[in-house]
Every structure is written in C-alpha cells, then in structure tokens.
VOPAGU-2260 file (C-alpha; in pm, 1 decimal, decimal comma):
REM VOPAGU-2260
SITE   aa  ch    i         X         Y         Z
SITE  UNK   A    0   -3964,3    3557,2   -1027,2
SITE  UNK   A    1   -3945,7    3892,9   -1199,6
SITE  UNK   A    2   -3606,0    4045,9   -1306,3
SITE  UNK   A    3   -3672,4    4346,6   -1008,3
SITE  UNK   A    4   -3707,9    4043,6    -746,6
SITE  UNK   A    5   -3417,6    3868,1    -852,1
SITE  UNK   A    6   -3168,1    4142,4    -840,5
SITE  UNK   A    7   -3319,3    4188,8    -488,4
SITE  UNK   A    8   -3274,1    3847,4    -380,3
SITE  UNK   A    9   -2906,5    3839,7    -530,8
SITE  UNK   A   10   -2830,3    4180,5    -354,8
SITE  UNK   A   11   -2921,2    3960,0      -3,3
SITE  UNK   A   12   -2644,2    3735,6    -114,3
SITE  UNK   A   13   -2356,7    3749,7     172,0
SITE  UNK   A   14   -2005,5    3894,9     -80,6
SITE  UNK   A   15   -1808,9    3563,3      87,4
SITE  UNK   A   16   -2080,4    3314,1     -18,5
SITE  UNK   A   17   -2058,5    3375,4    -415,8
SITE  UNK   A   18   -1946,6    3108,4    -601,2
SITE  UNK   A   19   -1681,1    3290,0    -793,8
SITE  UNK   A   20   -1502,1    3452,3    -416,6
SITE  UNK   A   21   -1548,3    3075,1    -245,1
SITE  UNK   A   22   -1416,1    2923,1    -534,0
SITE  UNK   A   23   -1144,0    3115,2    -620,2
SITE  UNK   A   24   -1002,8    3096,0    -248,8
SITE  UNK   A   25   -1050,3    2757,8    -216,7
SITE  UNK   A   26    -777,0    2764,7    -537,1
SITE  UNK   A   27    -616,4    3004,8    -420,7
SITE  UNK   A   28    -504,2    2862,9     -67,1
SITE  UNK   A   29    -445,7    2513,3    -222,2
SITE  UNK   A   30    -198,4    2663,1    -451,0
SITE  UNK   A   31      -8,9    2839,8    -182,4
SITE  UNK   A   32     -15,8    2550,9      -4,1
SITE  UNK   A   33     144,3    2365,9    -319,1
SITE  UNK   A   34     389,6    2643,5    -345,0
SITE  UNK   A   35     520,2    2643,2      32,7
SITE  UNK   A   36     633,1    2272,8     -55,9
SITE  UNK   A   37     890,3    2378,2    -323,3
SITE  UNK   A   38    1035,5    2629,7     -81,2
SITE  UNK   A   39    1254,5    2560,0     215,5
SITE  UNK   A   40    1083,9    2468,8     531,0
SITE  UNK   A   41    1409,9    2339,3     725,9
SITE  UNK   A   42    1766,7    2474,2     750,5
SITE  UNK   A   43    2018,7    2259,2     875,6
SITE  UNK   A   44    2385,3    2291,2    1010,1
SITE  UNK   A   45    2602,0    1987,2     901,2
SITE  UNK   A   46    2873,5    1921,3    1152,3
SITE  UNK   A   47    3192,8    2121,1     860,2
SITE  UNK   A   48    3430,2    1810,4     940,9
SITE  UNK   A   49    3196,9    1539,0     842,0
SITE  UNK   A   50    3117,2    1668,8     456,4
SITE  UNK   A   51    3221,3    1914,1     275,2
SITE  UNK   A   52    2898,2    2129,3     230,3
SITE  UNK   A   53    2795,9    2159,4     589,4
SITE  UNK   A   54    2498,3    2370,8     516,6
SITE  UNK   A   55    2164,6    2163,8     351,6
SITE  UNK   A   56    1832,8    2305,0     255,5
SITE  UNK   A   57    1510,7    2053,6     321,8
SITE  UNK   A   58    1249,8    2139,2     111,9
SITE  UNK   A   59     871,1    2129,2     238,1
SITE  UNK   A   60     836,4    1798,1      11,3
SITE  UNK   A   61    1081,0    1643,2     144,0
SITE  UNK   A   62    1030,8    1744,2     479,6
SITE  UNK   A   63     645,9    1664,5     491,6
SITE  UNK   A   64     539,7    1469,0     170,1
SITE  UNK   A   65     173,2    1399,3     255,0
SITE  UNK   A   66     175,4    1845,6     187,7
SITE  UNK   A   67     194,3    1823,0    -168,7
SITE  UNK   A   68     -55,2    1554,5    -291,0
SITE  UNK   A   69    -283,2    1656,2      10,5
SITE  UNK   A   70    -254,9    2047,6    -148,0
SITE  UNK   A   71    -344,6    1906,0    -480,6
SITE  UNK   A   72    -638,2    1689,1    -367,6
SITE  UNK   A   73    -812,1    1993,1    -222,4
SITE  UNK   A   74    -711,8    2224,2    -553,1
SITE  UNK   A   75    -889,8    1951,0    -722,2
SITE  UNK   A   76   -1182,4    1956,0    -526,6
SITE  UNK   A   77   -1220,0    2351,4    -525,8
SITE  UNK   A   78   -1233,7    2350,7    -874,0
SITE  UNK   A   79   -1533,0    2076,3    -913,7
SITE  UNK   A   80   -1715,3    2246,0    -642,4
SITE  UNK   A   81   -1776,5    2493,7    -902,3
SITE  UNK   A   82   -1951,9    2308,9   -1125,9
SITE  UNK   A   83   -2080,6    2022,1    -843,2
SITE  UNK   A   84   -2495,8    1952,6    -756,0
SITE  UNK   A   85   -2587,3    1987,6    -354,5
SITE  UNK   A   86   -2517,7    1678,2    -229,1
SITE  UNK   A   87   -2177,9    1671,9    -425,1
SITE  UNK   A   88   -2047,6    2013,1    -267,3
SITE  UNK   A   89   -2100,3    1824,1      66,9
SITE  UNK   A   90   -1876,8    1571,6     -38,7
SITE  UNK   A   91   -1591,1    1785,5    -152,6
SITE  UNK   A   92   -1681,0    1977,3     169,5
SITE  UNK   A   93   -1567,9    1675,4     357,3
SITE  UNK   A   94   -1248,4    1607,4      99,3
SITE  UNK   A   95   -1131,6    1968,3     139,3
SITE  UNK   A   96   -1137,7    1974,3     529,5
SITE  UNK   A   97    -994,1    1620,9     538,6
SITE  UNK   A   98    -720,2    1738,4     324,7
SITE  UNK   A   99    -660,1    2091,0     506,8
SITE  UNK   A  100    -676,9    1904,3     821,6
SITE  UNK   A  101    -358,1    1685,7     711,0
SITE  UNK   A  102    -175,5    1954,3     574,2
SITE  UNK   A  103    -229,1    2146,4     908,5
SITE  UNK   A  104    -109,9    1788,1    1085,1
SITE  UNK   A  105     191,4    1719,7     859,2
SITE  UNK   A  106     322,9    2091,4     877,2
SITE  UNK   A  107     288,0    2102,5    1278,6
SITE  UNK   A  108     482,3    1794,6    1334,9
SITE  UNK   A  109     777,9    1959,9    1131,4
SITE  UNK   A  110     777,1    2249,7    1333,9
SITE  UNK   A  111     736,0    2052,1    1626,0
SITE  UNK   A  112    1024,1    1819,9    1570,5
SITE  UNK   A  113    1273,4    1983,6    1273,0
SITE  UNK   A  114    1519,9    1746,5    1385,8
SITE  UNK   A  115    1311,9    1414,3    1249,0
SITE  UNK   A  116    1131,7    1564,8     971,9
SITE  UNK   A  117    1499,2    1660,7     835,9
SITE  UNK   A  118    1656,5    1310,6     917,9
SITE  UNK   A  119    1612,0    1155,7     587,6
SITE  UNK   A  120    1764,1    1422,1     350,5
SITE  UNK   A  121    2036,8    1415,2     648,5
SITE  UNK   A  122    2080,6    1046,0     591,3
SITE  UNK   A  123    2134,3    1126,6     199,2
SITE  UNK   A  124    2380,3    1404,9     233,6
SITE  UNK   A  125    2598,3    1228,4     499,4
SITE  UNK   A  126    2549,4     862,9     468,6
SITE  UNK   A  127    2439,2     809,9     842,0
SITE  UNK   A  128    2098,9     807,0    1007,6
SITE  UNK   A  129    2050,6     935,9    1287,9
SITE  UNK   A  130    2328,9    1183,9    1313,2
SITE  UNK   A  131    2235,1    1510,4    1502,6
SITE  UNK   A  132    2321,3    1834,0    1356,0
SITE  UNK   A  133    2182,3    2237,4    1406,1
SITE  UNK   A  134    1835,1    2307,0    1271,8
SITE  UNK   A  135    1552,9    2579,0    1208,4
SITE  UNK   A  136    1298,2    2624,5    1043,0
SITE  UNK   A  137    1197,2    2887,3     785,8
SITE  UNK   A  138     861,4    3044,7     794,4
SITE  UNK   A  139     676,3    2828,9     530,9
SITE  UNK   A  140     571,3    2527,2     754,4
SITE  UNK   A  141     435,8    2827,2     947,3
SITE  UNK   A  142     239,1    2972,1     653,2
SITE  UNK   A  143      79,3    2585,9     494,0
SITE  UNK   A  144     -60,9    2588,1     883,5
SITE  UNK   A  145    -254,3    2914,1     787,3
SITE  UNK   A  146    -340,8    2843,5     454,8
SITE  UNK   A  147    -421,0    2466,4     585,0
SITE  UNK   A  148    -645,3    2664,6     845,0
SITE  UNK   A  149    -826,7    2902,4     550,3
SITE  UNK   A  150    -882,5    2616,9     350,3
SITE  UNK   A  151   -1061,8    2427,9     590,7
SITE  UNK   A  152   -1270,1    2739,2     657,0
SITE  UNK   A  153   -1360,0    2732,7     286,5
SITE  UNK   A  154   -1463,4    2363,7     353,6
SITE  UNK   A  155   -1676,9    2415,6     573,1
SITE  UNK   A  156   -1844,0    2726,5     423,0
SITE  UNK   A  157   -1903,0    2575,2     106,2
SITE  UNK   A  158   -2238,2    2394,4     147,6
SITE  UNK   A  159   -2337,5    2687,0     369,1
SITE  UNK   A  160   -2262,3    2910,7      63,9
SITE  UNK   A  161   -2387,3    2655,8    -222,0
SITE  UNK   A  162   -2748,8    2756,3     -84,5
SITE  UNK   A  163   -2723,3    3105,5    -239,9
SITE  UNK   A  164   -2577,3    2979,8    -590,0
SITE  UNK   A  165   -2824,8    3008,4    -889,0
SITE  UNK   A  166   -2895,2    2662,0   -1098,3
SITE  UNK   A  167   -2549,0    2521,0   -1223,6
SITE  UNK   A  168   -2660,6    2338,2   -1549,2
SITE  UNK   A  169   -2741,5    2495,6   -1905,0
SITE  UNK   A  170   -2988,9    2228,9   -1919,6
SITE  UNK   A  171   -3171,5    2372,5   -1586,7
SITE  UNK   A  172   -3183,0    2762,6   -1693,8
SITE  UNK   A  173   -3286,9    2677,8   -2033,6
SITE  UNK   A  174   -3574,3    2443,5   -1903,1
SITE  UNK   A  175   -3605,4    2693,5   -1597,0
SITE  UNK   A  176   -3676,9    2980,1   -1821,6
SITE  UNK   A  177   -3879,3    2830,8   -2107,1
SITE  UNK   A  178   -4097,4    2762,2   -1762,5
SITE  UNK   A  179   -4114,6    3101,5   -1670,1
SITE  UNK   A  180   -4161,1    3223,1   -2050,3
SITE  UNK   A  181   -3820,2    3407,3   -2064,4
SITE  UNK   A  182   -3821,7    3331,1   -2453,2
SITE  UNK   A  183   -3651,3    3114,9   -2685,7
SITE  UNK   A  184   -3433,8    2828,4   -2598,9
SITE  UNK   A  185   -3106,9    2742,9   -2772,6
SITE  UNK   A  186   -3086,3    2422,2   -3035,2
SITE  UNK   A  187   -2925,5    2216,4   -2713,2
SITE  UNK   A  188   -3236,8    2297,5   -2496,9
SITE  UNK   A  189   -3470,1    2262,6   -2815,1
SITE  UNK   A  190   -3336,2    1865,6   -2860,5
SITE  UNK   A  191   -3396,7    1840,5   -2511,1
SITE  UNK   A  192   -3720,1    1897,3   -2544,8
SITE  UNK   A  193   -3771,2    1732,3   -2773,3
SITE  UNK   A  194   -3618,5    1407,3   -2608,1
SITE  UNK   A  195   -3911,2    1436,5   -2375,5
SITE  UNK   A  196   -4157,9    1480,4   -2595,9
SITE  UNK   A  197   -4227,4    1796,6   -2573,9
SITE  UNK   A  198   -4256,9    2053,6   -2825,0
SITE  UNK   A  199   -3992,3    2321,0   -2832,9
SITE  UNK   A  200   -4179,3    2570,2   -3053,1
C-alpha cells in the first residue's frame, strides 16, 4: 500500500474508533468511577439523643464495595486493550462490560434502598443494627450509573473499533515493511530475521 493510499484509508477511520480516543475513555470512565467511591454517596441523620454526632457520611466504598475493585478491573483492562491481539480485545470486551454492568448493579441498589446500603456504617457508629434513621443520597451513585453506562459502551465498541487499528507489534511493522521494501530494519528486527533464517541484509 502506497503512503497516498494509506493516509486515505486512515482518513476513512471513524474519530471514536482510534485507539488512542477508545482507550483513553475507557481510562478515563474507570477512573471516575474509582473516584465516585472515595466521595460520599449516602447522608444520614442519626437520631441527636442516641450519639453524640448525629450526622454520618457513607462513603461509595462503603456503601457499595463491589464499585471499587469492579472500577479497577475495567481500568485494568482498558489499558491492555491497547496493546492486546484480536481475539484478546474480545476478551477484555467481555471483562469491561461485565465489570460496567456490576458497577451499574451495585450503584442502583444504593439508590434504590439508601436505608440498607447505609446499615453497616450505621451499625459501627451506633452499636445497633438495624436502627432506622433519615437518609439521602448525594449525586455520585447517580454519576458511577453513567460512567458504569459509558464504560460499557466502550466495551462493546472496542472490537468494533480494533478493526481499524494498524498492526500492534514492532515485530509486525518491521517484518511488515521489510515486505513491502520500506527500507532498513532496526538490530531487533535484524535478529529476528535472522532467527528464521533469513537474511537481514
């Protein structure tokens, strides 16, 4: 392919299916994700007579624990999809959705029911299970379901989008171009050559 028909057939390349945008959202959204998790997601409203700080904060780790391992999982799995083969990218496809999908899960059933996802840092603060008390939540379970959402998105675009990439291996565009007679190969590609008996020079 000559250098005019490559530019061309990079031009046809769809701006959300580079590597570099794909990736770098995929990273992006699990680090939100991450982030919501260290913020409040539930206020609650201690009865004053029972403690003497009636007011407690429930983090989104505390409040949904599956969040943060599931949002590191997938941040994990963005970044190797930038270096990952074809068949690979489908299976970090499948890890990233899995783990969007649970974040999405885990965040809805706090907004669903406050009340139970606060219960155990309840239980700490007063001493009794159980006990009822006034709570809301903030907007961050709100904003992991959206970023849960994106992600999965991401997921599912990425073996779509790993069509367009070019060849992901030194080892490939050397060999690739010494086959087209682009020109010299480095010392790595040279060895490798060499290691298959062929002749570099």
């Amino acid at each position: 392919m000559t250098a005019k028909a490559q530019a061309k057939a990079e031009v046809r390349q769809p701006r959300w299916a580079r590597k570099s945008t794909l990736v770098l959202a995929m990273v992006l959204l699990a680090f939100i994700l991450f982030g919501t998790t260290t913020q409040t997601w539930i206020d609650v409203r201690l009865d004053p007579t029972a403690v003497s700080n009636s007011d407690l904060h429930v983090p989104g780790n505390k409040a949904a624990t599956a969040v943060t391992a599931l949002a590191l999982v997938a941040l994990a799995g963005g970044l190797a999809a930038s270096i990952a083969g074809r068949i690979a990218r489908w299976i970090i496809a499948v890890i990233i959705v899995v783990s969007a999908a649970g974040t999405i899960l885990a965040a809805a059933t706090v907004l669903g029911d406050p009340l139970g996802a606060a219960q155990g840092s309840i239980a700490a603060a007063t001493g009794v299970s159980g006990g009822q008390a006034a709570v809301s939540t903030t907007v961050f379970p709100v904003l992991a379901v959206v970023a849960g959402a994106l992600l999965a998105a991401c997921g599912v675009l990425l073996p779509i989008a790993g069509r367009y990439w070019k060849t992901r291996t030194k080892y490939d565009a050397g060999r690739n171009g010494k086959e087209r007679g682009a020109g010299p190969v480095d010392e790595i590609d040279s060895w490798d050559s060499l290691s298959r008996g062929e002749d570099p020079t």
